[in-house]
TORVEX-773452 format. One record per residue (C-alpha): residue in three letters; x, y, z; residue number from 1; chain. Coordinates in steps of 0.02 Angstrom, whole numbers. Layout:
N
[vexnu ALA,[X,Y,Z],NUM,A]
...
# end
This chain:
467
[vexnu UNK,[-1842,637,-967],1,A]
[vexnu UNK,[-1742,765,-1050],2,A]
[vexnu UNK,[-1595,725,-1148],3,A]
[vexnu UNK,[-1420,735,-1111],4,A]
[vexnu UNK,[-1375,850,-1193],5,A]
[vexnu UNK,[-1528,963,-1148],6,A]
[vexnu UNK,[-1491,927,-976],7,A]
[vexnu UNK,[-1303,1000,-1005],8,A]
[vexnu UNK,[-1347,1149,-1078],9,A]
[vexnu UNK,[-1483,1191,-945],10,A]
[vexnu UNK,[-1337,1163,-808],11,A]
[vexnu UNK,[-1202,1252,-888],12,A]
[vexnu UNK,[-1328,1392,-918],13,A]
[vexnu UNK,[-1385,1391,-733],14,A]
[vexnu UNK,[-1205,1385,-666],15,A]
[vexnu UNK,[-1179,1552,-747],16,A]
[vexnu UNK,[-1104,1497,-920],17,A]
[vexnu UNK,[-941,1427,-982],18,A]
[vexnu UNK,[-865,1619,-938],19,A]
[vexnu UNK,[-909,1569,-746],20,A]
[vexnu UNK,[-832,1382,-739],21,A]
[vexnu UNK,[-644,1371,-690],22,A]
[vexnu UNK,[-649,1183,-674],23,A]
[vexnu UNK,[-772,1038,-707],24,A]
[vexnu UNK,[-749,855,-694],25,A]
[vexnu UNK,[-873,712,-652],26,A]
[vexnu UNK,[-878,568,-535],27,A]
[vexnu UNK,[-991,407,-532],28,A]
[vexnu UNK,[-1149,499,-529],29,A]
[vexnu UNK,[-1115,686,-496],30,A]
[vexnu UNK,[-1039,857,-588],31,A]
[vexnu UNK,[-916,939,-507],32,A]
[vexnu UNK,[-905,1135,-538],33,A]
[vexnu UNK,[-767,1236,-479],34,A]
[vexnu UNK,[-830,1402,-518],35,A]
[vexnu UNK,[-774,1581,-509],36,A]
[vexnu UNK,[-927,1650,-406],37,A]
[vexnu UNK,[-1053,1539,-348],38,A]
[vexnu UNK,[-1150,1683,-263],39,A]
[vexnu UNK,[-1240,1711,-409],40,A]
[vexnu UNK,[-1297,1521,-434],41,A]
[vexnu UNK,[-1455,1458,-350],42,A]
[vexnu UNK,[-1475,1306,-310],43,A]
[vexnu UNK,[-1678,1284,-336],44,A]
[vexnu UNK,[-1624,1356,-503],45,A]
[vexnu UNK,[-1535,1197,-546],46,A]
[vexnu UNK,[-1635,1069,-450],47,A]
[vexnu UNK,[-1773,1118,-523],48,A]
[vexnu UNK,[-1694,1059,-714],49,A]
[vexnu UNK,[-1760,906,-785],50,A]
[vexnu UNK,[-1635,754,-781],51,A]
[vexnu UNK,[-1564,840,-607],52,A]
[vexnu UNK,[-1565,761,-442],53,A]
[vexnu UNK,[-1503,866,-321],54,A]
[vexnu UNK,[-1362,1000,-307],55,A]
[vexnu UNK,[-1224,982,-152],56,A]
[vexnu UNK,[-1131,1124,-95],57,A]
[vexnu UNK,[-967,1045,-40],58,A]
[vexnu UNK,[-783,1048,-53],59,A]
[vexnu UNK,[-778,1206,-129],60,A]
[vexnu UNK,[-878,1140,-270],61,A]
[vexnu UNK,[-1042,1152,-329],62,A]
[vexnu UNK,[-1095,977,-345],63,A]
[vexnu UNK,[-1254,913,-475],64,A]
[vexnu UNK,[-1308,766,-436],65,A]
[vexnu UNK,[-1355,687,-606],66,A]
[vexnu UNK,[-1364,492,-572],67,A]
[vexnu UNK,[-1274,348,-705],68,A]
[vexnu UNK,[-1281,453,-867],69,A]
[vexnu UNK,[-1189,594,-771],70,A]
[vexnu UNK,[-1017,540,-887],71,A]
[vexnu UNK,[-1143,570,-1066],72,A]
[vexnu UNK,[-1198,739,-987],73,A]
[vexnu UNK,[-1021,804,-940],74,A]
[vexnu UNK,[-958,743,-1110],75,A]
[vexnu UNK,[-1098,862,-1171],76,A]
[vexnu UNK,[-1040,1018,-1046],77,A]
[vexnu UNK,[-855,988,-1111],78,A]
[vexnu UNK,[-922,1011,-1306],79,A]
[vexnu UNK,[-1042,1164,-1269],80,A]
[vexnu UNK,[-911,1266,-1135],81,A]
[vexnu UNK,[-780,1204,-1253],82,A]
[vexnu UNK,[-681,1125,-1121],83,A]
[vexnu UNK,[-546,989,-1114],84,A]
[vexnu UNK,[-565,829,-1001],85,A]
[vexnu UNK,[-539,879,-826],86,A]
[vexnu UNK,[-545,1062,-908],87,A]
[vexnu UNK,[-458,1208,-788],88,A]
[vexnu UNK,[-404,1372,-817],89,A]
[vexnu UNK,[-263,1495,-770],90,A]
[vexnu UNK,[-370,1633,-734],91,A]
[vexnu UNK,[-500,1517,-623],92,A]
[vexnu UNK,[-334,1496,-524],93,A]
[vexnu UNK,[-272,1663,-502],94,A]
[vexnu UNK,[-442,1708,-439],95,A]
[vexnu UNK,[-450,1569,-304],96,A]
[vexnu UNK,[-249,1624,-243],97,A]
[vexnu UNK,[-336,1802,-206],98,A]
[vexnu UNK,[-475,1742,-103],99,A]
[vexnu UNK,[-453,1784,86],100,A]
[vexnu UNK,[-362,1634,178],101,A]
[vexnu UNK,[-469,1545,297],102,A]
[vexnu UNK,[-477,1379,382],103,A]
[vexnu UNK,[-620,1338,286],104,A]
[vexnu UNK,[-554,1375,144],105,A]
[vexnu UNK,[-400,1279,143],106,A]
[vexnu UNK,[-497,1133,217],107,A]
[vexnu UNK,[-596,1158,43],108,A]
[vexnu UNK,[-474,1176,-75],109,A]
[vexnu UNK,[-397,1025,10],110,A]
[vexnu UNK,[-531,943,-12],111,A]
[vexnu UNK,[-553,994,-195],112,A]
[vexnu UNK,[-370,933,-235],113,A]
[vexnu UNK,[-402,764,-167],114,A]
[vexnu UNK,[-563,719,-254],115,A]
[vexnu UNK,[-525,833,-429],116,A]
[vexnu UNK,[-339,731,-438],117,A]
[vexnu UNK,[-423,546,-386],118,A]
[vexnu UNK,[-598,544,-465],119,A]
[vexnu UNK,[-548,536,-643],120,A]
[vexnu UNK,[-447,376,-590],121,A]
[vexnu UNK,[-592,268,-521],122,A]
[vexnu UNK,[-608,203,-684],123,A]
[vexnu UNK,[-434,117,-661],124,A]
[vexnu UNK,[-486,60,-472],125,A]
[vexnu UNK,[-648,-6,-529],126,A]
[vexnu UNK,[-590,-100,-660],127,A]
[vexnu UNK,[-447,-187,-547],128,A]
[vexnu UNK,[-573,-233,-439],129,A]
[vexnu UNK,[-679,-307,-539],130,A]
[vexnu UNK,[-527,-412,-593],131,A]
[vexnu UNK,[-482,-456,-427],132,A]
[vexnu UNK,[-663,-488,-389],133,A]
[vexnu UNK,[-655,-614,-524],134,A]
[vexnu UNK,[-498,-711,-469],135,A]
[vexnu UNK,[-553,-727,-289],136,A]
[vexnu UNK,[-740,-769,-309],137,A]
[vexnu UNK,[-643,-914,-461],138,A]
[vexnu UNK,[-490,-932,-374],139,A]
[vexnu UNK,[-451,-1092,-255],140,A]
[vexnu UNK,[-487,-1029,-99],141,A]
[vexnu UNK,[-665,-1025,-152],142,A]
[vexnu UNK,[-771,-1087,-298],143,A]
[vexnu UNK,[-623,-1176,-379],144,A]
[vexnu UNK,[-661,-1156,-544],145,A]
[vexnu UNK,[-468,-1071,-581],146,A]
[vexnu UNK,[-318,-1139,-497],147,A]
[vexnu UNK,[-146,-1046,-436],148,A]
[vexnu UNK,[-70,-1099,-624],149,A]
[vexnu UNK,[-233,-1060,-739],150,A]
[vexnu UNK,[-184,-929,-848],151,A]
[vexnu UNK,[-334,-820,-824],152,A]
[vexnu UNK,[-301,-812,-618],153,A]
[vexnu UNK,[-117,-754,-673],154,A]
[vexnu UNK,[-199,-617,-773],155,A]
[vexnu UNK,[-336,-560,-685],156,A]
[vexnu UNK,[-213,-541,-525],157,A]
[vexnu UNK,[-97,-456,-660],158,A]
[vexnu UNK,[-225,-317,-713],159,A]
[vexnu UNK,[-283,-290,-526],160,A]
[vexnu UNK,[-88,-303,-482],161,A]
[vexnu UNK,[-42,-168,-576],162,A]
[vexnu UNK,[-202,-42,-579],163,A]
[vexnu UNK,[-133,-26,-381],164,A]
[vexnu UNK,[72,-35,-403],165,A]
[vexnu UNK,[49,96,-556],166,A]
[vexnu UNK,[-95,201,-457],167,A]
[vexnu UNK,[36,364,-437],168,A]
[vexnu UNK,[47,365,-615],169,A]
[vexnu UNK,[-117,370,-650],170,A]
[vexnu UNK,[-155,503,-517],171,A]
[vexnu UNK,[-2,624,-558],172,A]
[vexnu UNK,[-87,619,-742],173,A]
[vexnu UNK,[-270,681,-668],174,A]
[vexnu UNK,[-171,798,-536],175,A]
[vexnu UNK,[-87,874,-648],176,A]
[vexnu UNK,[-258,922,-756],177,A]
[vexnu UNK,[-322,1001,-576],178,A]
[vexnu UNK,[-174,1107,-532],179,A]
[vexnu UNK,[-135,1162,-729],180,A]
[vexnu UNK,[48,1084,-754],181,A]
[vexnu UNK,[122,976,-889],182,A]
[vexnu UNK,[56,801,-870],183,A]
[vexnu UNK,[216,728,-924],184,A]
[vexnu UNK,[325,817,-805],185,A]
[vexnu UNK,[194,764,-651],186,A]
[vexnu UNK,[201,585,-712],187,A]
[vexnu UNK,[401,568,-744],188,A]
[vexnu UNK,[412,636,-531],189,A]
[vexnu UNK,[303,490,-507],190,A]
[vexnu UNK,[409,372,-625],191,A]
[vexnu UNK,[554,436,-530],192,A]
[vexnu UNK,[439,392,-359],193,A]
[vexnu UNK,[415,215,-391],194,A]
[vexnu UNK,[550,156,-526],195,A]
[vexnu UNK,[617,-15,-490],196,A]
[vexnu UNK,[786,55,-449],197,A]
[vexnu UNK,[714,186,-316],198,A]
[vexnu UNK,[654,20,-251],199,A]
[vexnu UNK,[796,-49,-236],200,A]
[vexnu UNK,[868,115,-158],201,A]
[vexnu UNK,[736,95,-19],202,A]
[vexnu UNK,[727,-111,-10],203,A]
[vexnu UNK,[929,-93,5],204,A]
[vexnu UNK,[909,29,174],205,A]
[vexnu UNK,[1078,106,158],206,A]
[vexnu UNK,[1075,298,156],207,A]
[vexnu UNK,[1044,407,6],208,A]
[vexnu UNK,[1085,572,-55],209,A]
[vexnu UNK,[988,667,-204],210,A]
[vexnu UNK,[1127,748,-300],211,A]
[vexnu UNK,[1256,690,-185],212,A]
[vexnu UNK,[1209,821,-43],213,A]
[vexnu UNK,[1015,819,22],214,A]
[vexnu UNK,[966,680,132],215,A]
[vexnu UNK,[831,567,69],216,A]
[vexnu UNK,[723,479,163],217,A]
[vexnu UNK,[693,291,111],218,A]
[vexnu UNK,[510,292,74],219,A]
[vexnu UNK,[413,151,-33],220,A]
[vexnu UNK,[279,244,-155],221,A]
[vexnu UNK,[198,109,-236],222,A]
[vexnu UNK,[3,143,-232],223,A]
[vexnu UNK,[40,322,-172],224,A]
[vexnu UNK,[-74,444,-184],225,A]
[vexnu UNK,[-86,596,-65],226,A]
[vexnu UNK,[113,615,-105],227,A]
[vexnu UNK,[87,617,-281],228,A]
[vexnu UNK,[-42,725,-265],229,A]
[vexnu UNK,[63,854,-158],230,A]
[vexnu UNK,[178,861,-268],231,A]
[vexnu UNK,[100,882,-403],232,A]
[vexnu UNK,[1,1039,-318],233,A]
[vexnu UNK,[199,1114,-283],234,A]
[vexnu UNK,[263,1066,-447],235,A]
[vexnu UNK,[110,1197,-521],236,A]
[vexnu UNK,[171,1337,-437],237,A]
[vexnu UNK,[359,1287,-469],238,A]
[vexnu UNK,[322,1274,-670],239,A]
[vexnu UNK,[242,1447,-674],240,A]
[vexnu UNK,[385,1513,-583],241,A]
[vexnu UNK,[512,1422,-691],242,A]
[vexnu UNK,[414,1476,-860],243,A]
[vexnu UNK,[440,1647,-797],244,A]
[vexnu UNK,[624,1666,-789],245,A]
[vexnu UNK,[688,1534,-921],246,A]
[vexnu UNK,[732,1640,-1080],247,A]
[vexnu UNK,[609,1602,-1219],248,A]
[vexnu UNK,[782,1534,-1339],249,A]
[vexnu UNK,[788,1407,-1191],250,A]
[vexnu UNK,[597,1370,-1153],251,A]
[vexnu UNK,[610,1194,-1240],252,A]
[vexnu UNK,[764,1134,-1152],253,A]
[vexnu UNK,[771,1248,-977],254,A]
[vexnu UNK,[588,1236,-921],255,A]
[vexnu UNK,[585,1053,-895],256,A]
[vexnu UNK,[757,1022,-861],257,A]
[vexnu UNK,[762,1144,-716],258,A]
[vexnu UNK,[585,1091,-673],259,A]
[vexnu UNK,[662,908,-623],260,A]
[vexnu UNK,[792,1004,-548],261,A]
[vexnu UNK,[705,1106,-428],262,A]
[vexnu UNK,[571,973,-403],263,A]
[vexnu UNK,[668,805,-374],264,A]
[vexnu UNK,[740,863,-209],265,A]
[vexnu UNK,[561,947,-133],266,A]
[vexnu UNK,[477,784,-193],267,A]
[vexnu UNK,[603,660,-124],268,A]
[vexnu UNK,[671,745,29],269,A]
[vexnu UNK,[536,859,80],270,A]
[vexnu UNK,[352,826,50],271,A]
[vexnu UNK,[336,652,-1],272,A]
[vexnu UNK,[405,609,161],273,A]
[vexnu UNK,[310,757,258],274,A]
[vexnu UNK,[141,649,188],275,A]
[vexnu UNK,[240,476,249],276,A]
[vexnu UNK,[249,549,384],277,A]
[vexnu UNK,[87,608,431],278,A]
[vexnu UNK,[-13,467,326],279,A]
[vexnu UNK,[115,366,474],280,A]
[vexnu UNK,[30,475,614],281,A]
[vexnu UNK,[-151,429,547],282,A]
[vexnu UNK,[-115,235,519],283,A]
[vexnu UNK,[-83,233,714],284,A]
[vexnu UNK,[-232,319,727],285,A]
[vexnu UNK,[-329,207,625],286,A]
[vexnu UNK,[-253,66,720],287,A]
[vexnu UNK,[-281,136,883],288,A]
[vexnu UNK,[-470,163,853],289,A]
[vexnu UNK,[-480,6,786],290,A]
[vexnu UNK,[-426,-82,955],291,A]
[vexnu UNK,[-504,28,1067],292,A]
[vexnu UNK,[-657,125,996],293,A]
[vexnu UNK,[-657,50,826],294,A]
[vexnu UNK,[-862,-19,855],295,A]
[vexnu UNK,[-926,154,931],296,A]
[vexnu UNK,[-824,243,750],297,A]
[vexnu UNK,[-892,96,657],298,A]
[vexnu UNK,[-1077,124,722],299,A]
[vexnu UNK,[-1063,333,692],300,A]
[vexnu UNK,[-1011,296,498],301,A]
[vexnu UNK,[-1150,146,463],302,A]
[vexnu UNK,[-1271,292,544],303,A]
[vexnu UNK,[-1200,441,478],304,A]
[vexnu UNK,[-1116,401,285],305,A]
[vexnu UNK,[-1281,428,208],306,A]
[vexnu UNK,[-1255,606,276],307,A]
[vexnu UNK,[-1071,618,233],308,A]
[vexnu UNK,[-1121,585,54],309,A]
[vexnu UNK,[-1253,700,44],310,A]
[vexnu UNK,[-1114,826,77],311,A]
[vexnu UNK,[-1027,742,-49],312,A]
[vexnu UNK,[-849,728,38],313,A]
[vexnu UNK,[-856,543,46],314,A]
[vexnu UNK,[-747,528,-110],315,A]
[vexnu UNK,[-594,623,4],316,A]
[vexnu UNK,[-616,540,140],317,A]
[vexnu UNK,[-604,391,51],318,A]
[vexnu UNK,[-468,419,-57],319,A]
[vexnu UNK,[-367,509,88],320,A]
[vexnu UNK,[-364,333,190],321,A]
[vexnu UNK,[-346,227,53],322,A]
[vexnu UNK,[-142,238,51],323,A]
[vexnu UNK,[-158,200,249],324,A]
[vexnu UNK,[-266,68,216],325,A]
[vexnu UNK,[-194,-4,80],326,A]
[vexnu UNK,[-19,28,198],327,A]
[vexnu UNK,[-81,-78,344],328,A]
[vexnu UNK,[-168,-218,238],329,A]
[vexnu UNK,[-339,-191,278],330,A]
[vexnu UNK,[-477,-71,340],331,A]
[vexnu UNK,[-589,-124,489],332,A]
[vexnu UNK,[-696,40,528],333,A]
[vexnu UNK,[-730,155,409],334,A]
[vexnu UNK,[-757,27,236],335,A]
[vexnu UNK,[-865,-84,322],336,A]
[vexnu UNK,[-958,7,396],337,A]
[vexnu UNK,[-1015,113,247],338,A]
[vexnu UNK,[-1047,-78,148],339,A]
[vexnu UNK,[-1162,-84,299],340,A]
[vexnu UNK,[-1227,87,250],341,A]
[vexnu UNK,[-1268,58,78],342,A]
[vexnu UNK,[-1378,-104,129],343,A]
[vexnu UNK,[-1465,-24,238],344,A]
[vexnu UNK,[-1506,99,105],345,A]
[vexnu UNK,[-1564,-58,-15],346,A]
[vexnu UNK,[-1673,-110,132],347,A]
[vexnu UNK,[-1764,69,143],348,A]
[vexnu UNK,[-1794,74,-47],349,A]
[vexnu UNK,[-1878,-96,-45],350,A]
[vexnu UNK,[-1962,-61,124],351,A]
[vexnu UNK,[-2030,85,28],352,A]
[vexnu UNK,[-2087,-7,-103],353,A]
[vexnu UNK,[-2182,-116,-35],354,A]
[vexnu UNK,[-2256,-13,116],355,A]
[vexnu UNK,[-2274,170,37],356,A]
[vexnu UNK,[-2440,207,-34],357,A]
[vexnu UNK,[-2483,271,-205],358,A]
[vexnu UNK,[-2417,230,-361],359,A]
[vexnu UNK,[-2308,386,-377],360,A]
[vexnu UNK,[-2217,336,-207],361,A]
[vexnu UNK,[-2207,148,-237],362,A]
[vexnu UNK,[-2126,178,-435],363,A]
[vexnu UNK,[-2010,282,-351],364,A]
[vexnu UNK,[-1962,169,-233],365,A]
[vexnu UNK,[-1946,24,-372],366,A]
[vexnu UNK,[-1851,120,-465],367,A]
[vexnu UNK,[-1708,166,-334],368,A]
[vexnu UNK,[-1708,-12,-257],369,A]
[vexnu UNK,[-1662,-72,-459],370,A]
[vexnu UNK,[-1551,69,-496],371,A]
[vexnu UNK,[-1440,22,-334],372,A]
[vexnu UNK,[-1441,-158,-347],373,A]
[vexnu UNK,[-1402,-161,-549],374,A]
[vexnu UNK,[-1293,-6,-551],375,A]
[vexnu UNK,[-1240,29,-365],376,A]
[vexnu UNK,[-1304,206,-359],377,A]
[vexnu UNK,[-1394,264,-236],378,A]
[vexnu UNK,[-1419,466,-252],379,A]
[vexnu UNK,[-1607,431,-302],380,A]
[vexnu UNK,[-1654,361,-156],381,A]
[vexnu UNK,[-1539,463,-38],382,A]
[vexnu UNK,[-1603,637,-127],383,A]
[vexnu UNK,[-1798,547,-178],384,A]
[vexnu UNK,[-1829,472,-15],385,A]
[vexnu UNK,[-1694,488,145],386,A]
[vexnu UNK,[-1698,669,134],387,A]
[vexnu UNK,[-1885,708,106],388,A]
[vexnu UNK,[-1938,579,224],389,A]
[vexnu UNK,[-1870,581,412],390,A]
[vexnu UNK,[-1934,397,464],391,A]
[vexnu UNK,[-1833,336,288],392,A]
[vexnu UNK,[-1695,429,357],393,A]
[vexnu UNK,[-1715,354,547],394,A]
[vexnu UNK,[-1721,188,472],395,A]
[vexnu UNK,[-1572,188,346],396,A]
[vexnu UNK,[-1463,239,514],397,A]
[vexnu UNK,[-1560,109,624],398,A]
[vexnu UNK,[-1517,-20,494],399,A]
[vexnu UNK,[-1305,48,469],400,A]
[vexnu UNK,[-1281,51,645],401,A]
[vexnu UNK,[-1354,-133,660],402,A]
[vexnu UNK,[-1247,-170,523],403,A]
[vexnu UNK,[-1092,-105,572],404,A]
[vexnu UNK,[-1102,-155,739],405,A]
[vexnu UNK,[-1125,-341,676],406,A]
[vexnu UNK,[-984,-323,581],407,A]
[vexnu UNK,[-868,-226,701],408,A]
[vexnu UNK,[-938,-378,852],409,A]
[vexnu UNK,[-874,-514,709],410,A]
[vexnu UNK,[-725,-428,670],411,A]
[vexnu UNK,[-757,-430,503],412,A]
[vexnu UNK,[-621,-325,386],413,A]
[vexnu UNK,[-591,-253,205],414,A]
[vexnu UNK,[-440,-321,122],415,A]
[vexnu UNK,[-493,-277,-65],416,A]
[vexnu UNK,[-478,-81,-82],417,A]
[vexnu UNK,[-581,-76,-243],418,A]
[vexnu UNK,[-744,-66,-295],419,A]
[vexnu UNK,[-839,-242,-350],420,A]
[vexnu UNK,[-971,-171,-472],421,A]
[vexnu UNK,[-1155,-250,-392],422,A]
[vexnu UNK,[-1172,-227,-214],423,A]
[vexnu UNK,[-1195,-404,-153],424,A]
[vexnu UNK,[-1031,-449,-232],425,A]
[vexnu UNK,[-934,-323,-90],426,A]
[vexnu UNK,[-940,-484,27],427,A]
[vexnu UNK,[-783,-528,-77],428,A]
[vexnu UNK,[-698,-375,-30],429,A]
[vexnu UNK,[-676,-445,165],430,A]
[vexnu UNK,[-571,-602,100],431,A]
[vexnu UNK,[-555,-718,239],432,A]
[vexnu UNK,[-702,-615,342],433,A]
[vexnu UNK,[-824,-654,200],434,A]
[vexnu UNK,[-961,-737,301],435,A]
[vexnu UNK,[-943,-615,443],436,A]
[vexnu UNK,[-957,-478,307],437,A]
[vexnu UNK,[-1072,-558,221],438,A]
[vexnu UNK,[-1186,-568,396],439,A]
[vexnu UNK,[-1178,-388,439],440,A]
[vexnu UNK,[-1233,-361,260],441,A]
[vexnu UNK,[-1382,-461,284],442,A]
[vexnu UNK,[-1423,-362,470],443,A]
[vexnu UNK,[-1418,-207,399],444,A]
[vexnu UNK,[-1525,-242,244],445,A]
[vexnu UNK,[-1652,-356,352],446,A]
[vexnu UNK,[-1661,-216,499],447,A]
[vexnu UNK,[-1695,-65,382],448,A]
[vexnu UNK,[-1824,-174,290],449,A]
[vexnu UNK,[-1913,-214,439],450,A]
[vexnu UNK,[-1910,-52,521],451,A]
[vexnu UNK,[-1979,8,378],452,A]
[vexnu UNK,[-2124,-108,339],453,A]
[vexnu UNK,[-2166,-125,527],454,A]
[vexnu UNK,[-2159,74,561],455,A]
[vexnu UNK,[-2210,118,377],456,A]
[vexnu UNK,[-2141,306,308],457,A]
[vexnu UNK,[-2180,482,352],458,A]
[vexnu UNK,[-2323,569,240],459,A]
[vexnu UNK,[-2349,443,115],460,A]
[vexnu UNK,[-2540,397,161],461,A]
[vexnu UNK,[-2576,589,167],462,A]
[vexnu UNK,[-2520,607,-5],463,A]
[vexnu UNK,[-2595,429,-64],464,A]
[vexnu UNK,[-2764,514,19],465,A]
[vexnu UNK,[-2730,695,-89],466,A]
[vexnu UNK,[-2745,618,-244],467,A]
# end
């Protein structure tokens, strides 16, 4: 296995240098290349590098799958491009405003905002999870072990508590990296968003007017994103245009004061409510699916979020309907149904495992089924196995739809909108629903598995026989 910081250099070389890369961040397990042209990167180029798993063309990015030392490796990219954290240029910019507008292309750049601004943030989500993980799996209303008083219930509620309430924040900081504007100017529009005493403007109901004249509409932001995240993006283009026409004697003083100027009323009055608005529109969407389709969407995303991630727009999608979700208390299609997912894909590894022949096929499938279930990664089987073997595939859906469908029969719902570190520990994310969670978890996982040992893989004996 090549090192990481052979594996960097053999990535950065094969995505056409540091002079090609306009942005470059990292999630859980992949690399995430914004890049000038990617017609002159090929893909077999890159898969074919040691340490590399698979590349994804999606989003506008090209995506390198790299697996859980993927943070070491971009750490290594950043020191050999000579980039910053979250590392973008003006020029990388300019060049993407000239492209051609087409649907597809603002459906990727869109795309590209969402997951470049929320990605470096997971950190924060994960870790209030875990928190919360650890006062409800403690708490009274299950083991016992802390009560409502215990000091360490009070704080772990406190960390999860405010990893959510401070969440714009956190994402105006990494949005502002993405679109190229001052991070303390993004953050202070999200101060401004979610200050106690805008609270109080919008808890009190009675009209309000941003500098006495413009109309603002009484919107709570706490644990906004998409909003933030909007503004932010208009905020870019108002800073350039500000930084233009300020006089340099007045740079320190004009640029940010007229920045706040211009900015307070768009954010307030315009397109933080425009996203209310339309986040509003999806909610009763959500909710509408939910009570009259919500098992037939539930059984297409157990079947089909293998395939979703493979495209690797999961992450959007995701953090797109967390604000609704988090909004209407709790998600009953989409999150379980992808927990259903991801069991089934535990079920296929050990399936494979057990039933594949040769030693090359059986380490491999060892090695996935321990990476997921210790580290809750599962590119190596998705890229090692799903996608090279069709009955693999088959069966991971066979066993997602079983699971979802349990799940969606039981009513079973999400309540806790962060991750949980190992997977068996996401039957606390359904609260009150944790044994009909916990069921479909165990249908999924059990139905892939059998499938799989019953019906065995595709090509596995023919290659056993080769050797």
């Amino acid at each position: 296995m090549a090192n990481n910081a052979q594996i960097a250099s053999d990535v950065l070389t094969a995505v056409g240098g540091k002079e090609n890369v306009s942005n470059v961040t990292h999630c859980m397990t992949r690399l995430r290349f914004n890049l000038k042209d990617e017609g002159t990167v090929k893909d077999e180029t890159i898969s074919a590098i040691e340490g590399v798993i698979k590349v994804v063309r999606a989003g506008g990015q090209v995506q390198v799958v790299i697996g859980t030392n993927v943070d070491k490796v971009y750490d290594e990219v950043c020191k050999l491009g000579g980039f910053s954290e979250n590392h973008a240029e003006d020029t990388g910019q300019e060049e993407k405003q000239k492209e051609k507008l087409t649907a597809k292309g603002v459906l990727n750049g869109i795309m590209a905002g969402i997951s470049g601004s929320v990605t470096p943030v997971l950190p924060v989500i994960i870790a209030g999870g875990i928190f919360k993980m650890i006062a409800v799996l403690l708490g009274p209303d299950n083991i016992g072990l802390l009560s409502e008083e215990n000091q360490i219930y009070i704080l772990c509620n406190l960390v999860n508590n405010a990893a959510f309430y401070f969440l714009p924040f956190f994402v105006a900081h990494s949005a502002a990296k993405k679109f190229n504007v001052s991070p303390v100017m993004a953050m202070l529009l999200a101060a401004i968003m979610i200050h106690p005493d805008m609270l109080g403007i919008v808890e009190a109901g009675e009209a309000f007017k941003v500098y006495g004249l413009i109309p603002m509409k009484l919107v709570n932001y706490t644990q906004a994103v998409i909003p933030v995240i909007l503004n932010t993006w208009i905020m870019s283009y108002i800073e350039r245009w500000v930084k233009k026409i300020v006089p340099d004697v007045l740079r320190t003083i004009g640029v940010p004061v007229l920045q706040m100027v211009i900015m307070i009323p768009l954010g307030l009055c315009v397109f933080g409510p425009l996203c209310n608005v339309i986040m509003g529109w999806v909610a009763n969407g959500i909710i509408w699916l939910d009570n009259t389709v919500g098992i037939v969407a539930m059984l297409l995303v157990g079947s089909l979020w293998v395939i979703i991630i493979m495209f690797g727009v999961h992450m959007p999608i995701m953090m797109t309907l967390l604000p609704v979700w988090m909004e209407m208390g709790f998600d009953g299609i989409v999150s379980p149904a992808t927990i259903a997912s991801a069991w089934a894909v535990i079920g296929v590894e050990l399936a494979y495992a057990l039933r594949s022949k040769g030693s090359e096929n059986k380490s491999l499938g060892w090695s996935c089924f321990v990476t997921n279930i210790t580290a809750n990664i599962s590119e190596p089987a998705i890229y090692g196995i799903l996608l090279r073997d069709k009955k693999a595939m088959a069966w991971n859906m066979v066993g997602g739809a079983a699971g979802a469908l349990t799940m969606g029969i039981l009513g079973a719902k999400i309540v806790l909108f962060s991750g949980v570190g190992l997977p068996f520990l996401n039957v606390i994310r359904f609260g009150e629903d944790a044994v009909k969670g916990g069921i479909g978890m165990a249908v999924a996982f059990a139905v892939a598995l059998a499938f799989g040992l019953v019906f065995g893989f595709e090509g596995t004996e023919k290659k056993s026989r080769r050797k």
